[in-house]
NUTI-409339 format. One record per atom (N, C-alpha, C, O): z, x, y. Coordinates in steps of 0.02 Angstrom, whole numbers, plus 50000, padded with zeros to 5 digits. Atoms other than C-alpha are relative to their C-alpha. Layout:
BEGIN
ZXY...
This chain:
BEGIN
500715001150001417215519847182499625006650003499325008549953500284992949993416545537347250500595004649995501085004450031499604992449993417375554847188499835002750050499255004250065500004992849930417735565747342499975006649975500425009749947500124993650007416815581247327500355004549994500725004850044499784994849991417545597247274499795005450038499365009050013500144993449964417435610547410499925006449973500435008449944499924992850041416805629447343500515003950042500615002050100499464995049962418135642947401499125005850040498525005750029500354994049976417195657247494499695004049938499135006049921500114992350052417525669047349499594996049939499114999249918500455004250040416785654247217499195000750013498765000849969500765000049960415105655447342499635008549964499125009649931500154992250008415005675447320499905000049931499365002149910499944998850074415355674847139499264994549974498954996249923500375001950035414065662247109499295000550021498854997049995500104996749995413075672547205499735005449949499225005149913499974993850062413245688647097499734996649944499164998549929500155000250043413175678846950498994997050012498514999049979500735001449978411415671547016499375007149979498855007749947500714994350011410615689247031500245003949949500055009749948499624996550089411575694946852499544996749970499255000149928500655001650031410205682746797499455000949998499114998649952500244998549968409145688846877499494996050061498884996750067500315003549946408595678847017499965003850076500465002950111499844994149945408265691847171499704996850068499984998850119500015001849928407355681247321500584997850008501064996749971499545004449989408205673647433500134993350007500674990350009500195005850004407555659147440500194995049926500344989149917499855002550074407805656647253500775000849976501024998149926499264998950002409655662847275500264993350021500574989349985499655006749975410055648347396499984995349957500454992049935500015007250053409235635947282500444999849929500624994849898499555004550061410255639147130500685003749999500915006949953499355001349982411875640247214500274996350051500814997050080500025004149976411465626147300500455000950085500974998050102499784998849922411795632147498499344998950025498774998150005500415000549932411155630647658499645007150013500025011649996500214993049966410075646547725500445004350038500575010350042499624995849933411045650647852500755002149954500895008149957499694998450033412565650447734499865006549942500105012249943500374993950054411735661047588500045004550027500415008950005500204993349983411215673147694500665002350050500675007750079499294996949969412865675847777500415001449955500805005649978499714996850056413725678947609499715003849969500065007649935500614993450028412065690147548500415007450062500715012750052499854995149943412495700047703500535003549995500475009649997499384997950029414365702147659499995004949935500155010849933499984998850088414195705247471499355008850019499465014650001500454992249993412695720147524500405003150034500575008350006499624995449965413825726547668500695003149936500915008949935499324996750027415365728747543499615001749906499895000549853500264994850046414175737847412499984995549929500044998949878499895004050050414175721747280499274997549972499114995349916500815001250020412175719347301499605005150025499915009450056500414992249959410865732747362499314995950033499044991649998500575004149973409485725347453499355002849997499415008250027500694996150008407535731547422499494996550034499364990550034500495005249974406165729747523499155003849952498965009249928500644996450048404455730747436499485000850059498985004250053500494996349954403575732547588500284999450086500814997850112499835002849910403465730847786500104995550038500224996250098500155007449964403395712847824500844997949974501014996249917499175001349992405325709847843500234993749940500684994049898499745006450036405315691747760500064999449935500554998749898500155001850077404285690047604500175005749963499975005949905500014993750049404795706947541500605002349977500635008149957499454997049986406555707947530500314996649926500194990849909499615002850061407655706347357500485003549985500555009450002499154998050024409405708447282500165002149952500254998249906499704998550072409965717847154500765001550001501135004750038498894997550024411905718447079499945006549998499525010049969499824989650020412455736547090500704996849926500904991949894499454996250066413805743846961500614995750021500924991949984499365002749985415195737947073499974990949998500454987250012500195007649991414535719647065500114997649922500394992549905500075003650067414285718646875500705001749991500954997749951499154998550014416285726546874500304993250011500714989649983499515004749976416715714746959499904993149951500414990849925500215007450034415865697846865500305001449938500654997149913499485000050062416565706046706500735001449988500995001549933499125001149996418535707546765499874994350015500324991449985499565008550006418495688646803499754997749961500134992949954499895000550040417735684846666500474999149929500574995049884499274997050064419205694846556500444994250033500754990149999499355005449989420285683846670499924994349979500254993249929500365002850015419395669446660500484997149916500924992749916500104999450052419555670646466500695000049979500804996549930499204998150008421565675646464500284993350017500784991049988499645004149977421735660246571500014994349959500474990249962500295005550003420955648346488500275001249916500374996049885499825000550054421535656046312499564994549931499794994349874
């Protein structure tokens, strides 16, 4: 009657993530919504993915909240285009 949900992996979350602000989508608010998380989730994999140099974080001004956005660095777009190549090998 009902399909049982597929669970995302961690690394599925991050990646769809990345690919989010490869589109460019840079709040955060607009991140969560179209990779469909919770806040508190999002921003604990934003946090990760900036600490290990995969997003860069910008603030456009002083007010902590509304000002804050994500951009992919170099090592971020490396990365979305090796699984891609895999991706592509696998799937043949």
């Amino acid at each position: 009657m009902f399909e049982r949900a597929i669970r995302r992996s961690r690394l599925g979350l991050k990646l769809s993530i990345l690919r989010a602000c490869m589109d460019g989508i840079e709040k955060p608010t607009r991140l969560m919504n179209a990779t469909n998380m919770s806040w508190t989730l999002s921003q604990e994999l934003i946090k990760g993915l900036v600490d290990a140099g995969y997003l860069e974080l910008i603030r456009l001004g002083p007010n902590n909240r509304s000002n804050r956005r994500y951009h992919i660095t170099e090592k971020g777009k490396n990365v979305l285009i090796y699984l891609r190549k895999t991706e592509d090998l696998i799937n043949f």
